[in-house]
N, C-alpha and C positions, 0 to 999 in steps of 0.2 A: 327416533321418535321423541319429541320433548315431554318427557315427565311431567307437567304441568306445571302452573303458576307457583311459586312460592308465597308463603307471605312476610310482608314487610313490617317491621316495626311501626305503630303509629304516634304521634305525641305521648299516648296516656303509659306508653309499656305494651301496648297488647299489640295482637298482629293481625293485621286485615286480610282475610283470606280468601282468596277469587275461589270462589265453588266450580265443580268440576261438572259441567254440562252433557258430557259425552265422555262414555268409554270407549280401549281399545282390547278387543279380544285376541289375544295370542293366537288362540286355535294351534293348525298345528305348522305356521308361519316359522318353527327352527328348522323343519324339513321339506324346503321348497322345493326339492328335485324330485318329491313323493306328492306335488298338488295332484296331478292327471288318476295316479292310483287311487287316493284315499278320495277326489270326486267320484270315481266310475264307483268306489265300494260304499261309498254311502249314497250316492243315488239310488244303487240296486236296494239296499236297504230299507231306505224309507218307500221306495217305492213297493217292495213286495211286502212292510209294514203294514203301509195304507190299504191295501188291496186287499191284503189276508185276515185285517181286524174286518174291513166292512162288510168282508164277503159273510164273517161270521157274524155280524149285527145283520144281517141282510136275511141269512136262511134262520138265523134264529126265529125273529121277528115274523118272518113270514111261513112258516113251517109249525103246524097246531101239533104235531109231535114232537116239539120243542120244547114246546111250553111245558119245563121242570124248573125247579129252584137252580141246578146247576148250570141248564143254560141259558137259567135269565143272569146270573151272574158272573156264567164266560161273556153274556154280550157286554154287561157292566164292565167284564176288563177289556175287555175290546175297546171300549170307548176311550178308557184311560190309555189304554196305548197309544190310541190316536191322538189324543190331547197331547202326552209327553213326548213322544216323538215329532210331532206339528210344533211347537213351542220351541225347539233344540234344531232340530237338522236345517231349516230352510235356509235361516242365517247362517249358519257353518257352513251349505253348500256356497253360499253368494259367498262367504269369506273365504272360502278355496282360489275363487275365479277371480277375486279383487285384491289390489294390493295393498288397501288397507278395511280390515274390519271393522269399521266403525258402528257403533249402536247407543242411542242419546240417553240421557240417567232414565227418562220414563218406561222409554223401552227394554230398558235394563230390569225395572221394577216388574212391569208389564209380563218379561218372559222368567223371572223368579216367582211372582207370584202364580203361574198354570206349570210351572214343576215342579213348587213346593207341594201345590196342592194334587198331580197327577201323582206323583211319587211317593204320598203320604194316600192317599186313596189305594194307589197300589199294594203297599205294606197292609194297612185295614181291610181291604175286600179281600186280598189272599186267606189273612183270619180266619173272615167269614167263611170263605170257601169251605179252608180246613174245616169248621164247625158243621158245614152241612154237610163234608162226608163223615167227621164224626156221627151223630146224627140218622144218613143212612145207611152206614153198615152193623155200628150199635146199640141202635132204637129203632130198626126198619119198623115195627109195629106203628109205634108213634109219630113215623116220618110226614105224616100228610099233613100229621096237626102243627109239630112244632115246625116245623117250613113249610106251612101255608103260604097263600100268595099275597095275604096280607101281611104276614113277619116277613116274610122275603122282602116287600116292597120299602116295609119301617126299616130294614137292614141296610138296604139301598143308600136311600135318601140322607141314613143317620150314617153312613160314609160321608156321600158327598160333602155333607153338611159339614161336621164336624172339621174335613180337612182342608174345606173353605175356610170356615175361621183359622184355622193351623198358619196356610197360606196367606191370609188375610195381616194375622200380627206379627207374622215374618216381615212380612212385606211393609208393611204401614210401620214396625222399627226400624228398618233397614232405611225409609225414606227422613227418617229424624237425624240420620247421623250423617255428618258434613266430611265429602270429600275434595280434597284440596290438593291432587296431583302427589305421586304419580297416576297415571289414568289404565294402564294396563292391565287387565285382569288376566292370568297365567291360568287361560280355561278356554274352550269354546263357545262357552254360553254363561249366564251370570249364576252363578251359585253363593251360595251364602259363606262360606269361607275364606276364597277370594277375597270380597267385598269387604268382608271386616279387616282384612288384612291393610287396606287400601286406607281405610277411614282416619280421618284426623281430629276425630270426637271420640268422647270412652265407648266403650263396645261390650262394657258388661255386663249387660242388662239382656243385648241380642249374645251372647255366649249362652246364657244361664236359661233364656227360654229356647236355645239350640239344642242347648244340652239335654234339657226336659223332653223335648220334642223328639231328641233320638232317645230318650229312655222309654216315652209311649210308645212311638210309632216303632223302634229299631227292636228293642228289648223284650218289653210285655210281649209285644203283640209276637215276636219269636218265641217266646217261654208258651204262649196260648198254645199257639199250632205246635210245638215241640207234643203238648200234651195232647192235644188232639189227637197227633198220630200216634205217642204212646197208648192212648185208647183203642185206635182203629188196629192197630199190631199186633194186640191183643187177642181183640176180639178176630182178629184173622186166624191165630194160630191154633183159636179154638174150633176151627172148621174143619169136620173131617175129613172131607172130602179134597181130594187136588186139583180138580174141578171149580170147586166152590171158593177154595182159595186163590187162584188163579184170577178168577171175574170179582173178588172183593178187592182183590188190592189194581186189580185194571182200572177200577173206578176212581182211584186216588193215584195212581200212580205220578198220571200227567202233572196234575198239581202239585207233587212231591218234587220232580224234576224243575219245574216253574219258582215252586218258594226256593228249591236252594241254590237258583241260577240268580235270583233277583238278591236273596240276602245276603251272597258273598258281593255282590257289586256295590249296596250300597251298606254296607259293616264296614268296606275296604275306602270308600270316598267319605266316609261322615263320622264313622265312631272313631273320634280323636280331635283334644282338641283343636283348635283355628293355629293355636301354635307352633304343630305339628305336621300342618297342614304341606303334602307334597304334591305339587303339578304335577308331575308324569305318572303317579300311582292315582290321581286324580281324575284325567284324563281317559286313563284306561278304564277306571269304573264307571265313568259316564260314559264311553263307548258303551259299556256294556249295558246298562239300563235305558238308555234314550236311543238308545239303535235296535242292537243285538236283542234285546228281551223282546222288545214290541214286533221285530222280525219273528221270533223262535217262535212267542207263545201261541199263534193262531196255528205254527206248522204243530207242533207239541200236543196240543188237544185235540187237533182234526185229523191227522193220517191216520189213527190208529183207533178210531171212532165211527165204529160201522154205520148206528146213527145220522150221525151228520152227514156222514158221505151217501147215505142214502137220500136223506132230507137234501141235501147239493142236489144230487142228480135228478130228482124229480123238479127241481126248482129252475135248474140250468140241465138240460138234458144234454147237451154236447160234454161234462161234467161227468156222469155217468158213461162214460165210455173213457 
């Protein structure tokens, strides 16, 4: 594949440099005798993804014994799963079946900007999550006031929001900076380490709000829910009952298992800088957030959630059986 244009010296000393219109995504193009495998496994993937988040925006929404703060904001992660795995796998399947990956700089911006922002909404609603089972295992009294369905709603929105703009001045620096070949990004989808890696303009302005952005999003928002549970732990082991303790930590467990399937993924693809930055440990941790999470977490909160599988079966009766 040609690395792209160089540039050439002009009369004045400086060098004219042909801008890079299109990228080429590596994917995982070093192991071409494993295309037939890793299409059947990530088809099955996005597909029981898609299925298993909308079933759960489906019965949430439509099921009036749903309507709690926890599962207006399982269907909140539902969405973002949708988003972040819609945005990553469709191209990587089509870049399986072709033999070259190609995707033009807009589209590149295009699919950085709905997984900076799915992936940073991810990190921020888990937070929250944590906070409402803080909340209702050690404030049950107070639980209807302080997660009303008007805080619940301003919780919402002030995710989304927030990690719109996150996504928004990732993306709008990421389009100021000039690339001028090589054009291969050593990923399956565009991530922002890559890209800097590629750029033939300074890059430290997007390191330094990188970097920030994984102290909010990777860091605090880890230290929050660390505390969180050190509250709920607590207050667990103050239960006398084996009984009682059993169905308080049932209520948080799922999410326990969720925050620390997603924060080893992305602690292992982000926390470090661009410098450092490895394709194949890369790779695996975007497997695991852009597939494997948005697969796991609707099976992770619903098997084991009488609840829901009740609300299913009244809603899809063939489901109940």
């Amino acid at each position: 594949m040609d690395p792209g244009p160089a540039g050439v010296p002009d009369q004045a000393g400086k060098y004219n440099q042909t801008l890079v219109t299109e990228f080429v995504l590596q994917g995982f193009s070093e192991h071409p005798e494993l295309w037939l495998p890793l299409l059947t496994c990530f088809l099955s993937l996005y597909t029981v993804a898609l299925i298993g988040n909308a079933l759960i925006i489906t019965v949430v929404t439509c099921s009036s014994s749903l309507h709690s703060p926890m599962y207006f904001f399982l269907s909140n992660l539902a969405t973002i799963d949708i988003v972040c795995t819609s945005s990553v796998l469709p191209k990587m399947l089509v870049g399986l079946v072709s033999k070259e990956n190609v995707i033009s700089f807009q589209g590149c911006m295009t699919q950085l900007f709905f997984l900076a922002w799915s992936a940073s909404s991810e990190l921020l609603l888990l937070t929250v999550m944590g906070l409402d089972r803080y909340v209702a295992i050690c404030r049950p009294l107070h639980y209807g006031t302080l997660m009303s369905t008007q805080v619940c709603g301003l919780l919402a929105v002030a995710v989304w929001a927030i990690c719109a703009l996150n996504a928004s001045v990732h993306t709008g620096l990421m389009t100021q900076l000039s690339f001028c070949g090589p054009n291969v990004i050593t990923h399956f989808f565009c991530e922002i380490p890559p890209l800097l890696l590629l750029s033939c303009s300074p890059t430290q302005v997007n390191s330094i709000m990188t970097i920030l952005a994984d102290a909010f999003f990777g860091m605090i928002n880890f230290l929050f829910t660390l505390l969180s549970y050190g509250f709920i732990i607590t207050s667990i082991l103050r239960i006398h009952s084996s009984e009682g303790k059993r169905r308080a930590f049932s209520t948080c467990s799922s999410h326990l298992i969720v925050v620390s399937v997603y924060y080893s993924a992305v602690f292992s693809a982000y926390i470090s800088p661009a410098s450092n930055y490895s394709p194949e440990r890369s790779k695996v941790a975007g497997v695991l957030y852009t597939a494997l999470s948005p697969t796991l977490n609707p099976l992770i909160y619903t098997l084991r959630n009488k609840e829901f599988k009740t609300s299913l079966g009244k809603l899809f009766p063939l489901c109940g059986h």
